[in-house]
N, C-alpha and C positions, 0 to 999 in steps of 0.2 A: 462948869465942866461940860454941860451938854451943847454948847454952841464948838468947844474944842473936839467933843466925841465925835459931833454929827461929819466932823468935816473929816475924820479918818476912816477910810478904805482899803482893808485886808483882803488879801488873796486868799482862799484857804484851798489845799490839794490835799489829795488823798483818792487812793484810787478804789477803795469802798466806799459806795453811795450814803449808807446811813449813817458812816464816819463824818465823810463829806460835810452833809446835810445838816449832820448835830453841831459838827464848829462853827458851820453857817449862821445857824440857831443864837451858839452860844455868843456869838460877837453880836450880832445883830440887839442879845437881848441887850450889850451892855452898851447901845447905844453905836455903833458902827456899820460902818455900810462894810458888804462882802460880795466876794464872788468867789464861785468855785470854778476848780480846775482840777482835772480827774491825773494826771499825771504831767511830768516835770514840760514835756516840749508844748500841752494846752498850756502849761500855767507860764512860760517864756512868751507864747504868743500874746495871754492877757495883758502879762506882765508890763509890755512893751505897748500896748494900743490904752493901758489905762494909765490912770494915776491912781498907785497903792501907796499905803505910807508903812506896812507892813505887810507879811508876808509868813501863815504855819504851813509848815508843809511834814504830811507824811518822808521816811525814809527810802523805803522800800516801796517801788512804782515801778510799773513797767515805762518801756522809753526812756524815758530819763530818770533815774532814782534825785531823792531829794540833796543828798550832797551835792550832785554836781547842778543843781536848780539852784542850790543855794549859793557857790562859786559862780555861777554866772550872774547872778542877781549884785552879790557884792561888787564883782569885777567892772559892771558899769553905773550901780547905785550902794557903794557902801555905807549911805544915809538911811538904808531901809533894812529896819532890825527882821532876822529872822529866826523863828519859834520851830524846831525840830520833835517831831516826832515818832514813836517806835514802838514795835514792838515787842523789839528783840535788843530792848535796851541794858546796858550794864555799866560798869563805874568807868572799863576802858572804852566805851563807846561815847558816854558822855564828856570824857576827858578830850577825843579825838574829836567830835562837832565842836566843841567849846575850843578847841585850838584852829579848826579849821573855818571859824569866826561866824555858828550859830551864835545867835541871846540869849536863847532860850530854851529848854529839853525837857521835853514831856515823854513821860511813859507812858503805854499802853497795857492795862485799862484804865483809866483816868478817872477823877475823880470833875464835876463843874466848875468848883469852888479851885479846884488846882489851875487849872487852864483859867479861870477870870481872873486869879493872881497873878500869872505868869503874863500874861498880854498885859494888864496894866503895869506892871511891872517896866518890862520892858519898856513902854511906850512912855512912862516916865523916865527912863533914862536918855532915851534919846532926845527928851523935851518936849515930846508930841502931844503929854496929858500933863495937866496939874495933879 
């Protein structure tokens, strides 16, 4: 598993720094390379100059919020799952990301153990992890 972890590289956005910072953290610990990106049109420009194999992104951002970061990321990479998050999340909010083809819905305040479930999770659906 750590020769498949080393080689995936997650976006993570959010346009609080210590938010940022900690998802950074938290991928990093589980063996993943990251980068951040403070809101949706930085994380378009990473998006596009790197290779990510995934992609959390806050919802609410200035510039670009993260639904339409997430509609554009599909629209020319539907191979790269992505992990939504909120703070202002509820059962019809997660029904509406999950329809409009997030992976994955984190609420805010979060727990580690939640978010390292939900990124592997993910990453083994799409075939990225064992």
């Amino acid at each position: 598993m750590a020769n498949a972890a080393s080689s995936i590289n997650v976006l993570v956005v959010d346009d609080q720094d210590c938010l940022v910072e900690l998802l950074a953290d938290i991928v990093n610990g589980l063996g993943f390379g990251s980068e951040m990106a403070h809101d949706g049109l930085e994380a378009i420009e990473k998006f596009d100059e790197g290779n990510f194999q995934m992609v959390i992104t806050d919802i609410k951002m200035p510039r670009m919020d993260g639904i339409e970061l997430m509609k554009r990321i599909k629209e020319n990479r539907p191979d790269v799952p992505v992990i939504a998050i909120t703070g202002y999340g509820s059962e019809s909010t997660e029904e509406e990301l999950l329809y409009d083809g997030v992976d994955g819905f984190l609420e805010k305040p979060f727990r580690v153990a939640k978010i390292e479930g939900i990124v592997c999770d993910v990453l083994r659906k799409y075939e990225l992890l064992e």
